[in-house]
C-alpha positions in Angstrom: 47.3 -123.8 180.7 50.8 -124.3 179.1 54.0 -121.9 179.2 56.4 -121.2 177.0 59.4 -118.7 176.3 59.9 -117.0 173.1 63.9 -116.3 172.3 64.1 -114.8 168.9 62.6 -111.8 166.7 60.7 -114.4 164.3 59.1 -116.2 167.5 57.2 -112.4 168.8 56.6 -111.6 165.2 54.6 -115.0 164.7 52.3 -114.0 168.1 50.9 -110.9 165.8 47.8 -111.9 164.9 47.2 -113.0 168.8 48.6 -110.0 170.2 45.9 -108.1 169.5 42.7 -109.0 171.7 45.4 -108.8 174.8 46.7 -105.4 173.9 43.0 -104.0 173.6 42.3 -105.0 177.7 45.6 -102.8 178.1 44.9 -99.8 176.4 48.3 -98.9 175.9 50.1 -98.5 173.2 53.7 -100.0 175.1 52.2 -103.1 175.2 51.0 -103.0 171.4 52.7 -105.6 169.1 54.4 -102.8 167.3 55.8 -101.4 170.3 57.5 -104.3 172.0 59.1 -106.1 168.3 60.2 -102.7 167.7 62.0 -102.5 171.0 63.5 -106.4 170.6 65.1 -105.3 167.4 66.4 -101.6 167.9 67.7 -101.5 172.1 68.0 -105.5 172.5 70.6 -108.3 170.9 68.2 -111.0 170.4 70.2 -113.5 172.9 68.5 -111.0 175.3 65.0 -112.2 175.1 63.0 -113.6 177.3 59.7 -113.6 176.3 57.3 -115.8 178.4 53.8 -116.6 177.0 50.5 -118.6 178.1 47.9 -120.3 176.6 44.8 -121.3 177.5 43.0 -124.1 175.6 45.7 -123.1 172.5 44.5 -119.5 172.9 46.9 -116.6 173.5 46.5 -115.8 177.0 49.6 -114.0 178.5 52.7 -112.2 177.8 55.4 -111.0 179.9 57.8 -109.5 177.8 61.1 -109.6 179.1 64.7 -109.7 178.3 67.3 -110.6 180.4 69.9 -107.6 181.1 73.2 -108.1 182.0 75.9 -105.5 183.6 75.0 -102.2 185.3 73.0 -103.0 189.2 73.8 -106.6 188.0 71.7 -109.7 186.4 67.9 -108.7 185.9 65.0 -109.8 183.7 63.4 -106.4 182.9 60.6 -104.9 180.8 61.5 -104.9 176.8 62.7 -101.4 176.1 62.2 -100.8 179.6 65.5 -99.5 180.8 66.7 -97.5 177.5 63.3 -95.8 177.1 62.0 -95.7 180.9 57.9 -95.4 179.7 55.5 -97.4 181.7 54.6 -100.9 180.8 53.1 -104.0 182.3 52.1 -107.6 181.1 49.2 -108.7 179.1 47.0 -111.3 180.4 43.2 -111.8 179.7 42.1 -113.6 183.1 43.2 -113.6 187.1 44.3 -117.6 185.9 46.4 -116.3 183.2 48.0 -114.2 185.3 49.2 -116.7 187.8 50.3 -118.9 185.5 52.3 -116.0 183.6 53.5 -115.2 187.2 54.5 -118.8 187.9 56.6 -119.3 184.7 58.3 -116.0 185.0 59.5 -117.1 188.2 60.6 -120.5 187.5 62.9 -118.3 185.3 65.1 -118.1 188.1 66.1 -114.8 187.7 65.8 -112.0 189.6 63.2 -109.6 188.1 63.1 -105.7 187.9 60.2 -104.0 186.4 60.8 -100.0 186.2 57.7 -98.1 185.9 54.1 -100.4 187.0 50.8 -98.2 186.8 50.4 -98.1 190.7 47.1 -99.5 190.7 47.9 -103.0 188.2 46.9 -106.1 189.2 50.7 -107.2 188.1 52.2 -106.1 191.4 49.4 -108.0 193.6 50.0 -110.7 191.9 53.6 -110.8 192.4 53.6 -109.8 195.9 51.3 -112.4 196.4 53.5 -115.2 196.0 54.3 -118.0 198.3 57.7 -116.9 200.7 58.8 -120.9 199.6 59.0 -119.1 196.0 60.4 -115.5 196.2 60.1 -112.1 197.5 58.7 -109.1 196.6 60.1 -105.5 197.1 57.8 -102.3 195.9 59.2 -98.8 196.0 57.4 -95.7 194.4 58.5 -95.1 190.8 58.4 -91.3 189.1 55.0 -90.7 187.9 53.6 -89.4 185.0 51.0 -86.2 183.6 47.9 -86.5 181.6 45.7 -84.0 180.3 41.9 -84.8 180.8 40.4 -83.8 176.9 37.2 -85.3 177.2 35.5 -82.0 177.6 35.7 -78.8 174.9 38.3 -76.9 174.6 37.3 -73.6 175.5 35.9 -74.5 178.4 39.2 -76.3 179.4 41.1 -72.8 178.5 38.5 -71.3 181.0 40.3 -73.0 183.6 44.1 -72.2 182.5 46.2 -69.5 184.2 46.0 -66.2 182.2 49.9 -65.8 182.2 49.9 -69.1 180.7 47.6 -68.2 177.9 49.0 -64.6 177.9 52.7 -66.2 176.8 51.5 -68.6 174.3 49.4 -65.9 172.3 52.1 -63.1 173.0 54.5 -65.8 171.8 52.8 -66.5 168.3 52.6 -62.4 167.9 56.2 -61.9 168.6 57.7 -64.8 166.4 55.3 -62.9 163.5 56.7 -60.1 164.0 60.4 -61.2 163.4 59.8 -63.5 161.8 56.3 -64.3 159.5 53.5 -66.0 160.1 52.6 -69.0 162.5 51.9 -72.3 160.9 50.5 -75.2 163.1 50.2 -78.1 161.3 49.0 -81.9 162.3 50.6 -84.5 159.7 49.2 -88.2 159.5 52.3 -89.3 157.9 52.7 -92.7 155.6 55.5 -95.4 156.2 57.3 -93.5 153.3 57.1 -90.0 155.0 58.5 -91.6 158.7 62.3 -91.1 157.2 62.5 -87.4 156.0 60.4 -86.5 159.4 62.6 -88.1 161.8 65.7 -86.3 159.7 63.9 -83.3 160.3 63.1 -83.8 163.8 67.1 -84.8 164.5 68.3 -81.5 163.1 65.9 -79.1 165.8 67.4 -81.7 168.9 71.1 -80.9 167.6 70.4 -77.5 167.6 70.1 -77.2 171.6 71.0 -78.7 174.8 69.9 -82.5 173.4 72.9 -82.1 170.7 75.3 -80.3 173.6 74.7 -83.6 176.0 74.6 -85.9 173.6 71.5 -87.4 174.1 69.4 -86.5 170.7 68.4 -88.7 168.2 70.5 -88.0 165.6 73.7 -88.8 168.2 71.7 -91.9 169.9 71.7 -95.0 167.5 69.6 -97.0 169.4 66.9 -94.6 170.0 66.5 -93.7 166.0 66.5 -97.1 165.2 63.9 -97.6 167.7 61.8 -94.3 166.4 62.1 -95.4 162.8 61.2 -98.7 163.1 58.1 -98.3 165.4 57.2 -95.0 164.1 56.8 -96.4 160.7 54.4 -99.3 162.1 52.3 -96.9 164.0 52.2 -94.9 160.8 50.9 -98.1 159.2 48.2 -98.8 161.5 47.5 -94.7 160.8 48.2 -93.7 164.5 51.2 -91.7 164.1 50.7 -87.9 164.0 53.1 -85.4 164.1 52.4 -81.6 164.9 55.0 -78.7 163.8 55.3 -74.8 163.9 56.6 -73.0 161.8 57.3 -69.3 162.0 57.6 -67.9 158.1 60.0 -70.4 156.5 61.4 -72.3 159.7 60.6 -75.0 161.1 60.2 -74.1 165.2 59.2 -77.4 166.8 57.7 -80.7 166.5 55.9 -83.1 168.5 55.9 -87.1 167.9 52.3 -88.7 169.1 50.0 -91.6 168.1 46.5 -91.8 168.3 45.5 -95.2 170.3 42.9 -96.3 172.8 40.9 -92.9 172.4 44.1 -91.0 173.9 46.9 -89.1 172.6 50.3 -90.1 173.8 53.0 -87.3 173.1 56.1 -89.5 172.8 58.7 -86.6 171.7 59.0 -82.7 171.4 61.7 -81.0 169.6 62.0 -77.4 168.9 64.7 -75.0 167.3 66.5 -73.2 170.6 67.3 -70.2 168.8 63.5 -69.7 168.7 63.3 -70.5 172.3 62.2 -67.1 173.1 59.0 -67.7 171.8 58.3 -70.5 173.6 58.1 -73.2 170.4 58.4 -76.3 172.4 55.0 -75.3 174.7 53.2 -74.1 171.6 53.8 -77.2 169.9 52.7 -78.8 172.7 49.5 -76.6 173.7 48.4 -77.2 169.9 48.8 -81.4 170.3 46.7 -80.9 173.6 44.0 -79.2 171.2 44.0 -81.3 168.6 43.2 -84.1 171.4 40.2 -82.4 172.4 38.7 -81.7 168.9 39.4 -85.4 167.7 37.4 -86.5 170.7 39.8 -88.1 172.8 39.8 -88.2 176.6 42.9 -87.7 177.5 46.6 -86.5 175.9 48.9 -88.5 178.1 52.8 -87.1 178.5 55.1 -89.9 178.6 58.9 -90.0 180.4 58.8 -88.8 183.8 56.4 -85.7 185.0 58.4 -82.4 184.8 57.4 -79.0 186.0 57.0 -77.0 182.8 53.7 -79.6 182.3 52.1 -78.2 185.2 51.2 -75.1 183.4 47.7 -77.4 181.9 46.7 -78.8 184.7 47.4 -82.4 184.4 46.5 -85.2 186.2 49.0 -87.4 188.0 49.7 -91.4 186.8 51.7 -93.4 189.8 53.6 -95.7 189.2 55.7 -98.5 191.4 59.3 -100.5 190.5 59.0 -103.7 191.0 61.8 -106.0 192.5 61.2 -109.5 192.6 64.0 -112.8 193.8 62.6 -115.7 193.4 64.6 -118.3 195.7 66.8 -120.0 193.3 70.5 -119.8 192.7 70.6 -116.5 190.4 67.7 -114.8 193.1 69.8 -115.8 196.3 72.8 -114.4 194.3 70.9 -111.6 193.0 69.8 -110.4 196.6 73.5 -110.5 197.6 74.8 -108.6 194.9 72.0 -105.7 194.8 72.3 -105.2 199.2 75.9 -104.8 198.7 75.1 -102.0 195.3 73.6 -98.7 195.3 71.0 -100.8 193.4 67.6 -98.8 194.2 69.6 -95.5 194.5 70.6 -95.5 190.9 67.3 -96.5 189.9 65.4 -94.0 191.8 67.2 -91.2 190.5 66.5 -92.3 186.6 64.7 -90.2 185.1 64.5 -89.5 180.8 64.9 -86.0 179.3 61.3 -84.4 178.6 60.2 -85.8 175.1 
């Protein structure tokens, strides 16, 4: 096997047509193509990247893609969009051999290596934590997990196991907002790359209108994030995965939801609604609707990404653990990196990240 690292936007777009037989072992879409070149040029400067590949006999066989962060807890190679967005990832690799040898040239990096949010049960920590004490050290600590929805059932027998408060204050909900308002419209686009634009505009002005545009944090005030939506919202809208859901009560647009379609799950990256609406509960109906529509296209599961937060609990979900991976290998940077991070509040401030509910 031979290793290599890729350094520039033009080197991960020329592994496209390889990328793909990897990303399918995954089954993720944050280790699709589209996710991580999207990520490299909306949250990263290009200097940043650290891209290590493998190949086996010529063949694509690994990819850890990294970028090397500087500032903050310090001097880190992290995930690609890993610590703006904070949504699980991994590497590819198609073999146990590819993934030593991807573990190997990571290393020989030199630098000391912080992966946020590992499904619990990857082969990526074993591997790491398996390696010689002559090369580094491995530190695991419990990351904040994510919900799921199981779908692969029908939906009304799904509803038969929901609370009847929380069905009782989605349809009281829908009958109150007529009332005052006019009638409910749910509605599932499958938008075009020409439609991605006006939508995200949309989506901006119902974050402004609540506690997103008081803090700060929405789309329309973060640069980085709407670059990073428009760019890979319009590729997943190429590849046809990108679906958005939105309410409406009479004339106004209530809520919206931001998913794609991939691996035979839905994947609910952000929900919006219109606060002044809040009473009837927008946000969940938008929500409760996308969880439908998961069920009825056949898929197995919806899958929330960010953190888990309480007010998923209400449709029974399924927990996803996850780990945070600290690794220093026993070089100059590593030996400096251990120093630095003991003497920081390093895995406090880490520990305590957590993203705003999409």
């Amino acid at each position: 096997m031979a290793s290599s690292v890729v350094t520039s936007i033009d080197g991960i777009q020329a592994l496209r047509s390889e990328w793909e037989p990897l990303a399918s072992l995954a089954g993720s879409p944050m280790l699709d193509h589209e996710w991580v070149i999207s990520c490299a040029e909306a949250l990263h400067e290009e200097r940043q990247l650290r891209l290590v590949v493998t190949r086996a006999r010529g063949t694509l066989s690994g990819v850890a893609p990294l970028v090397l962060e500087v500032g903050g807890p310090g001097r880190h190679l992290v995930l690609l969009g890993g610590s703006r967005l904070y949504e699980p990832g991994g590497w590819l690799f198609s073999t146990e051999a590819a993934l030593a040898e991807l573990t190997a040239a990571v290393i020989d990096l030199g630098a000391p290596l912080l992966l946020h949010r590992i499904p619990s049960d990857a082969r990526l920590a074993g591997s790491l934590t398996a390696l010689p004490r002559t090369r580094g050290v491995t530190i695991l600590r419990r990351a904040s997990p994510s919900l799921a929805v199981n779908t692969s059932g029908t939906w009304s027998d799904y509803c038969s196991r929901l609370s009847r408060r929380t069905l009782r204050k989605f349809s009281d909900g829908i009958v109150a907002a007529e009332r005052a308002l006019g009638p409910a419209h749910i509605e599932q686009l499958q938008p075009g790359p020409a439609d991605v634009g006006p939508l995200l505009e949309m989506f901006a002005e119902l974050e402004l209108s609540g506690w997103k545009g008081r803090q700060g944090s929405s789309i329309g005030q973060r640069q980085d994030l709407a670059r990073f939506l428009e760019v890979y919202c319009r590729r997943a809208a190429e590849r046809r995965e990108l679906r958005i859901m939105m309410l409406s009560f009479g004339s106004q647009v209530a809520a919206a939801e931001i998913s794609v379609d991939a691996y035979g799950r839905r994947w609910g990256l952000k929900i919006a609604f219109r606060e002044a609406l809040a009473v009837y509960a927008p946000g969940l109906q938008v929500v409760h609707a996308s969880i439908r529509a998961a069920f009825e296209g056949g898929m197995t599961a919806y899958e929330f990404l960010g953190s888990a937060e309480e007010w998923q609990h209400r449709w029974r979900p399924e927990t996803r653990e996850y780990q945070m991976i600290l690794t220093y290998p026993w070089s100059l940077p590593g030996l400096f990196g251990v120093c630095r991070d003991s003497g920081t509040a390093l895995w406090r401030r880490v520990a305590r990240r957590r993203v705003q509910a999409t």
